[in-house]
N, C-alpha and C positions, 0 to 999 in steps of 0.2 A: 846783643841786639837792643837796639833802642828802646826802653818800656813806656814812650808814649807813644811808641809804634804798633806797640803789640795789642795797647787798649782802643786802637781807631775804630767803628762799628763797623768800615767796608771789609777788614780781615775777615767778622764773621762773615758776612755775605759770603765772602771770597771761598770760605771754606762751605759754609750751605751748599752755595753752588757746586763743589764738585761733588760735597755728598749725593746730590738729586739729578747729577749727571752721570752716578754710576761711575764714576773714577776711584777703581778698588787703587786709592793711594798706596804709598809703599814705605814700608821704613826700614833700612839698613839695606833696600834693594830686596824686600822680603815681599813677596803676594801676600793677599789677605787669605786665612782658609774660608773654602769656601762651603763648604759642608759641615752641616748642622744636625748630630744625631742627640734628638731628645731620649737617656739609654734609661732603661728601665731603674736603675739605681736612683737616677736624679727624678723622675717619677714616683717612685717611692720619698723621697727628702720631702719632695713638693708634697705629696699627701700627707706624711707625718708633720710637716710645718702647719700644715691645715689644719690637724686633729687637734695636736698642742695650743692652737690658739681659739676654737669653736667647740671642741670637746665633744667633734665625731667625725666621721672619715667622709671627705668630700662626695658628693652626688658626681655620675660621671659627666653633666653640666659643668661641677664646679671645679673639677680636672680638667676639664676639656678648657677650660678658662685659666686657670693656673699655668696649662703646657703653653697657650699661646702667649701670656703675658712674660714668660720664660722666654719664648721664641723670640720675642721681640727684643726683651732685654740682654742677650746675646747679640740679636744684631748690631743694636745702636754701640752695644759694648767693646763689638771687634772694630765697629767704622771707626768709634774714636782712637780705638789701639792703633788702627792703622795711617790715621792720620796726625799720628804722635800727641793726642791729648792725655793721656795718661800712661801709666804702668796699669801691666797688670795687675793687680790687687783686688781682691774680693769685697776689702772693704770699701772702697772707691766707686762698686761697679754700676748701684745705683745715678751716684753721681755723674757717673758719665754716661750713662743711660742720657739722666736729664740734661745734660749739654749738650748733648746730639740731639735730641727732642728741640731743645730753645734754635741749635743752629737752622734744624730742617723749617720751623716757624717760620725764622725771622726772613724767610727765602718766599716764604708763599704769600702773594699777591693777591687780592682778593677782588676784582675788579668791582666797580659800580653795578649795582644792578639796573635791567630794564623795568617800566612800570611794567611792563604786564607777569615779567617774573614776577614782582613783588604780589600784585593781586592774586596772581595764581598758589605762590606761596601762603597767601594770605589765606585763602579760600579754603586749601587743604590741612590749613593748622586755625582755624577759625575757632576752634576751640580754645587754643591759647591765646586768645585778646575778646574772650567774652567772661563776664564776671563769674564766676562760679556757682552753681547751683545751692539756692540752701532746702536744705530735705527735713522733710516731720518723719521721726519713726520712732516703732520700740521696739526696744530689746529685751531677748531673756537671757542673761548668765548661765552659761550649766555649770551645774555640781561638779561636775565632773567631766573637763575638757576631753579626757580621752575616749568616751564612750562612746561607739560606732553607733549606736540607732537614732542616728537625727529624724530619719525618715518618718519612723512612728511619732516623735513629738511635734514633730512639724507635721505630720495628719493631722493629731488630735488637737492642736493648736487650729488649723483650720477648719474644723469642724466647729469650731466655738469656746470649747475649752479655752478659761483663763491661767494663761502663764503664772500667775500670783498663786494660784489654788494648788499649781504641779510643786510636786517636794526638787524634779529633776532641777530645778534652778535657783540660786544663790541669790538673784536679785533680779528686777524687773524695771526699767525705765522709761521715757519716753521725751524726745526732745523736739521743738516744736520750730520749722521752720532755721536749722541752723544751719552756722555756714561751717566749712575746714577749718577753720581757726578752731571754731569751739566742741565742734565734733576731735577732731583732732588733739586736744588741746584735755579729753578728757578719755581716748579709744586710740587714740595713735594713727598717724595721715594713711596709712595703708586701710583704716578700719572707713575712714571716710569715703577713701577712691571705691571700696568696696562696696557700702551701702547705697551710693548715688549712680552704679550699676544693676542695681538688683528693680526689678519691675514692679511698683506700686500694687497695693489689694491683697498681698496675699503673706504668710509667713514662710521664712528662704533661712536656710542654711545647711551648714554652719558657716558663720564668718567670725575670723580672728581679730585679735585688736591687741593694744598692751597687757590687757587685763585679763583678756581668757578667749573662753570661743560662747560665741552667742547664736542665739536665733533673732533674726529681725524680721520685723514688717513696715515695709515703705509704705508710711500715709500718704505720703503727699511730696512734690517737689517744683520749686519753684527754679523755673530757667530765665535767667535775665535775659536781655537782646545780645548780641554779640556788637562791641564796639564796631561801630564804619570805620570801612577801609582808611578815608581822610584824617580820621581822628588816631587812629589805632599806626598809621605807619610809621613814624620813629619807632614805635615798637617792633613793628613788622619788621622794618629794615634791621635794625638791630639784630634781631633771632634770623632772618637771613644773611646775615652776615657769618654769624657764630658758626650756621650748619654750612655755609659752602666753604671757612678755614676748615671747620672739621672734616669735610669730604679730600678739600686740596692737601690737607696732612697725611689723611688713609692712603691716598691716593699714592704722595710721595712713598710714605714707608712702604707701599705694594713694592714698588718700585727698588729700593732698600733692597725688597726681601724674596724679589725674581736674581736677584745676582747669587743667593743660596741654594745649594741643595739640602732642603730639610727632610730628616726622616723622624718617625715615631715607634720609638718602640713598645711594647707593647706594657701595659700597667700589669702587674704584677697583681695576681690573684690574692 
């Protein structure tokens, strides 16, 4: 076959399309199977591959995330078999994961939006196009991150007791007015989204960071204005855009993965 035939972009189209039209393609005159049993063995692999790499046994969250990500990559992994993108090969399977991923893409359309989506949009994510909060607080380090009685330091902390004075804690600080960059940049972004949740006046924990688990107290926090809609919509439109590909993606692989019958078996004690 002709190889500047095979590199033209409408072939991909050509084949997206039958992926997202549910054309179980065929090859050698063979059906796709269509039944998918996640069996307890390969449930077990997927757990052991987790422990090996995080050095404990997944939460059933983080199974329950591992079987779907499986699920999925069996599917994309037979559509491509089936429409002769590959051999079977394990070491491959990734890969064709991801070529059935870029084909199902490059098929989804993303129409223009209306303004009033966008405002509405806008409204309900307003937090993402307003400048970030910078927060005054302090912290106390404990000695000892594992020890269950936050409850009582965080009494006697509110009661007037200074943190400096208790032996319970390593270190004592206080930052004034900062923003995620430099909260972050010294406690780690999760320690930030934390503290700038936590309600002003009083001492709250425990909250984790890179460094340990602390007690804080929110002095103070300053909330900028949220950008105007006018100013703020290239941005708007932008992150509307990204989440209605995301939804038209889920949506296709839904689609993908009503032509399965999938089963779960059951995780092994």
């Amino acid at each position: 076959m002709n190889q500047e035939f095979l590199r033209q972009p409408f072939l991909y189209f050509l084949l997206g399309a039958l992926i997202l039209f549910g054309i179980d393609a065929v090859r050698n005159g063979t059906r796709t199977e269509s039944s998918i049993v996640v069996s307890e063995a390969e449930i077990a692999r997927l757990a052991s591959g987790w422990e090996r790499t995080w050095g404990s046994a997944p939460t059933d969250q983080e199974l329950s995330g591992l079987i779907d990500d499986w699920i999925a990559e069996e599917i994309y992994v037979r559509q491509a078999e089936a429409l002769g993108l590959g051999d079977d090969d394990p070491l491959i399977r990734k890969y064709l994961r991801r070529k059935m991923e870029l084909l199902t893409e490059g098929v989804v359309i993303v129409p223009d939006p209306e303004e009033d989506e966008l405002r509405a949009y806008y409204e309900a994510n307003i937090y993402r196009f307003s400048p970030e909060p910078l927060v005054s607080f302090r912290q106390a380090q404990l000695q000892q991150p594992e020890r269950t009685d936050y409850l009582s330091l965080v009494n006697e902390l509110n009661r007037g007791a200074e943190a400096d004075t208790l032996d319970a804690f390593t270190e004592t600080a206080r930052m004034q007015l900062a923003s995620r960059f430099h909260v972050s940049r010294k406690y780690g972004v999760s320690f930030y989204d934390e503290v700038v949740g936590i309600a002003p006046g009083v001492w709250q924990g425990p909250v984790a960071s890179s460094v340990g688990v602390h007690l804080v107290k929110v002095e103070a926090m300053q909330t900028p204005e949220p950008i105007p809609f006018d100013a703020a919509r290239p941005a708007v439109e932008a992150a509307w855009r990204a989440a209605r590909r995301d939804t038209l993606e889920q949506e296709a692989f839904e689609r993908l993965k009503s032509y399965y019958d999938i089963s779960v078996e059951a995780a092994p004690e």
